[in-house]
C-alpha positions as CSV (number, residue, x, y, z in Angstrom):
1,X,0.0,0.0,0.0
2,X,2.7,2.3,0.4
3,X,4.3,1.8,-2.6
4,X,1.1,2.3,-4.2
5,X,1.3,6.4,-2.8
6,X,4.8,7.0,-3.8
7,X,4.3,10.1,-5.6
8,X,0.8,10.5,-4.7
9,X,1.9,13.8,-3.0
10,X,4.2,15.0,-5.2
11,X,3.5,18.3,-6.3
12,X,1.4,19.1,-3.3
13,X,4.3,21.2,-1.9
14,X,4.0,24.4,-4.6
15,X,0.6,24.5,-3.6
16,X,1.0,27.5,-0.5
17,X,3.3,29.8,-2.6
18,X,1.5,32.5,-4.8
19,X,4.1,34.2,-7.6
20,X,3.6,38.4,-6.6
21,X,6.2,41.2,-8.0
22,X,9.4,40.5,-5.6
23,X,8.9,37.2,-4.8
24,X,6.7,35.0,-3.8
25,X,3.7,35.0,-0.9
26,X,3.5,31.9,1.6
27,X,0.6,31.1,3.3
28,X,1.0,29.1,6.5
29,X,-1.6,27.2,8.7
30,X,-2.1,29.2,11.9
31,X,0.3,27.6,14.4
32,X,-2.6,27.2,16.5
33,X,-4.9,25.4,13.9
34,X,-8.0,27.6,14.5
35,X,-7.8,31.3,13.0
36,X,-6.6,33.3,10.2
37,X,-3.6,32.0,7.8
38,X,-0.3,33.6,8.0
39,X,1.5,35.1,5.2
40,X,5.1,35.7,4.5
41,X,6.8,37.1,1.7
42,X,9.5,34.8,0.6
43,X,12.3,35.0,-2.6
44,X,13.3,32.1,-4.3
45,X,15.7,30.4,-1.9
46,X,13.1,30.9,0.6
47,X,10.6,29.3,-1.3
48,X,13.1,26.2,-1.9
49,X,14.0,25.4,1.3
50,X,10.1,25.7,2.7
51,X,8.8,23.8,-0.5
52,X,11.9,21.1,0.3
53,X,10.4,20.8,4.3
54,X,6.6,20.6,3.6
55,X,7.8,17.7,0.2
56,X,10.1,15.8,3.4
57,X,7.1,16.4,6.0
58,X,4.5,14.7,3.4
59,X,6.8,11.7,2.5
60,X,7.2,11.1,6.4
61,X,3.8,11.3,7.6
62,X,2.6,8.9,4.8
63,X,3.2,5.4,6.6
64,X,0.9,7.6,9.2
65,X,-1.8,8.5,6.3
66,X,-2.1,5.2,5.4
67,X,-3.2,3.6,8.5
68,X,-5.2,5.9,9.3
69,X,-7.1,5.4,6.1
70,X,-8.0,2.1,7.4
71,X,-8.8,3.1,10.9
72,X,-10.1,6.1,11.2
73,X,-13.2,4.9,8.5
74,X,-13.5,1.7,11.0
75,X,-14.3,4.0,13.8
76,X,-16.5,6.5,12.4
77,X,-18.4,3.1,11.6
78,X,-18.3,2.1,14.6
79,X,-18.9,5.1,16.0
80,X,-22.3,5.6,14.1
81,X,-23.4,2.4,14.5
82,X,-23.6,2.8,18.6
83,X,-25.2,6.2,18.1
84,X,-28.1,3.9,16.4
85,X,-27.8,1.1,18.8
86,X,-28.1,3.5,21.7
87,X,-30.8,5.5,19.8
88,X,-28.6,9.5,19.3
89,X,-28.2,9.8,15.9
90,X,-28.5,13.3,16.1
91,X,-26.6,15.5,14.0
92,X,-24.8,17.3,16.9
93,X,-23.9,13.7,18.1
94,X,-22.7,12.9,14.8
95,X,-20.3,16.0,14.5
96,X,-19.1,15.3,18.4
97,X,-18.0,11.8,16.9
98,X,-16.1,13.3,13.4
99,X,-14.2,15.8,15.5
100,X,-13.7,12.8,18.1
101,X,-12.1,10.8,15.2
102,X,-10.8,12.8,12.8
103,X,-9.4,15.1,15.6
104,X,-6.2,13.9,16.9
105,X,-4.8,12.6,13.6
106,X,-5.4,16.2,11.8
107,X,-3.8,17.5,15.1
108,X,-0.9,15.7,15.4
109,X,-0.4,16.0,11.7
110,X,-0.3,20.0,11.8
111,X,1.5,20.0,15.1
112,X,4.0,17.9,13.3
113,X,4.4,20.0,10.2
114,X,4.7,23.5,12.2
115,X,7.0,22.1,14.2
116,X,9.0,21.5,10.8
117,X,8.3,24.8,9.6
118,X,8.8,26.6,12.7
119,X,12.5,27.9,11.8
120,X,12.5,28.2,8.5
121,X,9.8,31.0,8.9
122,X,10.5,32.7,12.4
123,X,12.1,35.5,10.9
124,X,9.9,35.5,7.9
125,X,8.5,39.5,7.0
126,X,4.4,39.0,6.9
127,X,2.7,40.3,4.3
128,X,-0.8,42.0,3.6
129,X,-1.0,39.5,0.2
130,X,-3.6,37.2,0.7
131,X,-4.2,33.8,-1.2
132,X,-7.8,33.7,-1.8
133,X,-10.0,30.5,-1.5
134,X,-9.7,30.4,-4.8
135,X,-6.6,31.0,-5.8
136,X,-5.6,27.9,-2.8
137,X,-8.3,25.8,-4.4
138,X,-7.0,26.5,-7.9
139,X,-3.3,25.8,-6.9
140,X,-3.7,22.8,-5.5
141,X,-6.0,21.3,-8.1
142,X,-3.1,22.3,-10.4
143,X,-0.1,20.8,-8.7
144,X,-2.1,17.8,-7.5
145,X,-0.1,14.4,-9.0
146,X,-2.3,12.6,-11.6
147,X,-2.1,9.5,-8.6
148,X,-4.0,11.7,-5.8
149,X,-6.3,13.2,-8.4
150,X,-7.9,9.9,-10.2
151,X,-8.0,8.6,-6.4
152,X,-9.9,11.6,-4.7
153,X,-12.3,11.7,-7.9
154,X,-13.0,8.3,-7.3
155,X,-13.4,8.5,-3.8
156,X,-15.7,11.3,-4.2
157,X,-17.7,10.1,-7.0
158,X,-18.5,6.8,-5.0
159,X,-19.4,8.9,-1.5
160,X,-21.5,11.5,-3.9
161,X,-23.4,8.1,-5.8
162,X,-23.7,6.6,-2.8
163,X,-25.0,9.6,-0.6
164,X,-27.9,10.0,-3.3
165,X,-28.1,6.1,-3.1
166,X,-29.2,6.4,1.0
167,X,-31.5,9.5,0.4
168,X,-33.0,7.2,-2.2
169,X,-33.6,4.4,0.2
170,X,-35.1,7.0,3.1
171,X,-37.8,8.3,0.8
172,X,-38.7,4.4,-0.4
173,X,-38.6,3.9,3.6
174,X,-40.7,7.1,4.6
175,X,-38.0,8.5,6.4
176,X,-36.1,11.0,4.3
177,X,-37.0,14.3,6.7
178,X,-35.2,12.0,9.2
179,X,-32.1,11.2,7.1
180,X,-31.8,14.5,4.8
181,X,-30.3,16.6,7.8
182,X,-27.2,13.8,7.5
183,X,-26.8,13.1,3.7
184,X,-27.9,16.4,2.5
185,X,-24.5,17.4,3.4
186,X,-22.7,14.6,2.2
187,X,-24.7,15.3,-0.9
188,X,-23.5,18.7,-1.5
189,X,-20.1,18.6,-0.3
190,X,-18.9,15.0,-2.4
191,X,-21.0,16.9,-5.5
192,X,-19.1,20.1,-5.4
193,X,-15.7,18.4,-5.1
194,X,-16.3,15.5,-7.7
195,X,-17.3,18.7,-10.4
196,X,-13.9,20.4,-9.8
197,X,-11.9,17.6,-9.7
198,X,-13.5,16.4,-13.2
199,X,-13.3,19.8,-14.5
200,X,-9.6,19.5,-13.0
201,X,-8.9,16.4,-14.8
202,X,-10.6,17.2,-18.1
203,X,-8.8,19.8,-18.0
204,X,-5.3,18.0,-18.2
205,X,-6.5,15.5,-20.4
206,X,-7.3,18.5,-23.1
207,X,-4.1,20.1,-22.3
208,X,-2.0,17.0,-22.6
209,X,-3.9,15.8,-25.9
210,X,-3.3,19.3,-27.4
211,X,0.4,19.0,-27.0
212,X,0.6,15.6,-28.8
């Protein structure tokens, strides 16, 4: 399985950096997860070294990823299946249980690569240039490896399919006002990411057959 994501992340590491007159701008998780990014203006070297930390961070956290891609889906099953045995399958339950699982392993994962970031930019100047949603969205759809792309359209396209699949099922059952508040969701959020990510990969596929 690991071999199978060598070079999945490749790539991934141009995605924070935005090209501005004198440089480039960095944007940086806030150190403590919650809040505004930071920004830094960075020149070239700069931008090496920090793109040559967050490339070694990815490749050493990716024995991590991979378990946790088995686990973490195990106990959000788990998980939901007890709220039903125990009759709490409310939505706020259900968000108490994501953060519950999903939680530490994001945590540990950011403390992680701050801590690898930390000196490269301590002495960094901030900057008023902003990366917009957008522009962060845009970036990493571009520098995402072909690997990590097909998998996370995939991926999406089955949780989109099979989100409309269990809304289907409450309305034949006569429960769909009971079920929408948890698939609608599901339903939006795997929809909206499966239409960039096509749009994304049609749009290499046109790029690539153009220069042949």
């Amino acid at each position: 399985m690991i071999r199978l994501l060598d070079g999945m992340y490749v790539g991934l590491e141009e995605a924070p950096f935005k090209p501005i007159d004198g440089g480039y701008v960095f944007q940086s998780r806030n150190p403590w997860c919650f809040g505004p990014s930071h920004n830094y203006l960075v020149d070239e070297t700069q931008k090496v070294a920090i793109a040559s930390c967050i490339r070694e961070t990815l490749r050493e956290v990716r024995p991590v990823a991979v378990v946790a891609m088995f686990v973490l889906p195990v106990l959000m099953i788990s998980g939901a299946f007890l709220l039903l045995k125990i009759g709490c399958p409310t939505p706020i339950a259900i968000v108490v249980l994501t953060l519950f699982v999903f939680g530490p392993y994001l945590g540990m994962v950011h403390v992680y690569r701050m801590g690898r970031l930390r000196h490269l930019i301590a002495n960094l100047p901030r900057t008023s240039e902003r990366i917009t949603l957008r522009e962060a969205n845009s970036n990493v759809a571009t520098h995402m490896s072909p690997k990590l792309l097909w998998l996370m359209l995939v991926s999406m396209s089955i949780g989109f399919l099979g989100s409309l699949a269990g809304l289907a099922g409450a309305y034949s059952d006569g429960h769909l006002l009971r079920q929408l508040p948890y698939l609608l969701p599901a339903i939006v959020l795997c929809g909206l990411v499966t239409v960039v990510l096509g749009k994304t990969a049609i749009g290499r596929a046109t790029r690539i057959r153009a220069s042949t």
